[in-house]
Residue, then its C-alpha position, 0 to 999 in steps of 0.5 A: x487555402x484548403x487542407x486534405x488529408x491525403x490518408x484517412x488510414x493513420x487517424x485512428x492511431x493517432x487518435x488512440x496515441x493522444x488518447x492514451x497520453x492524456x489517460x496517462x497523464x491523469x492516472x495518479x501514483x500507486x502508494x507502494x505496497x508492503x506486506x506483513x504476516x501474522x503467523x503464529x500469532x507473530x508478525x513477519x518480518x518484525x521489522x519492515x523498511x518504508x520510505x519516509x516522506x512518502x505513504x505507503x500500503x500496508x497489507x496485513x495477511x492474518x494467517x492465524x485461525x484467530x482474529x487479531x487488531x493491529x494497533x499502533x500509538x504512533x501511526x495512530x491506527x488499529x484495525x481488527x483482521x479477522x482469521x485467513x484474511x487480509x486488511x489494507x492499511x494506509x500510512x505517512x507520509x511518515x518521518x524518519x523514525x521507528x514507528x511500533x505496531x503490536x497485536x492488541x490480543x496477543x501483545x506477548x508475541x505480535x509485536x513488530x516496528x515500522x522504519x521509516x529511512 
């Protein structure tokens, strides 16, 4: 028994459906992304809410003329960011809890907690 095709027309769609399912099936989650600002030598917001039991990006916008180091005992992380620039920060999974940050050279005033839920 023979098999023809009776159209040729409809093949290179079906070719870049299964394509783009397989590509699709390999592409792994993005960590969700939170921002945090360093303005005034003061982190905005003070406090900023993740999702615990799942990691997380966290994007630090240092908006201030001087560099700054974030740093936290309890996240275990410290990154120096320098004047107008930003810094990417991965952390987590994380437990529920409420995990402080600080920046290391203005520990008056940059200071601010991560909450987990």
């Amino acid at each position: 028994m023979t098999h023809t095709f009776t159209s040729y027309k409809s093949l290179p769609a079906l070719c870049v459906a299964v394509a783009l399912l397989l590509a699709s099936a390999h592409v792994p989650a993005a960590e969700p992304e939170y921002k945090l600002t360093l303005r005034n030598h003061r982190f905005v917001p003070t406090e900023l809410r993740v999702p615990a039991g799942q990691k997380i990006k966290l994007v630090i916008d240092n908006q201030d003329a001087s560099a700054e180091e974030f740093e936290s005992h309890e996240l275990n992380r410290e990154k120096i960011i320098p004047a107008g620039s930003k810094a990417t920060i991965f952390v987590g999974p994380l437990k529920p809890g409420r995990y402080p940050f600080f920046g290391e050279f203005n520990q008056a005033t940059a200071r601010g907690t991560l909450i987990a839920e």
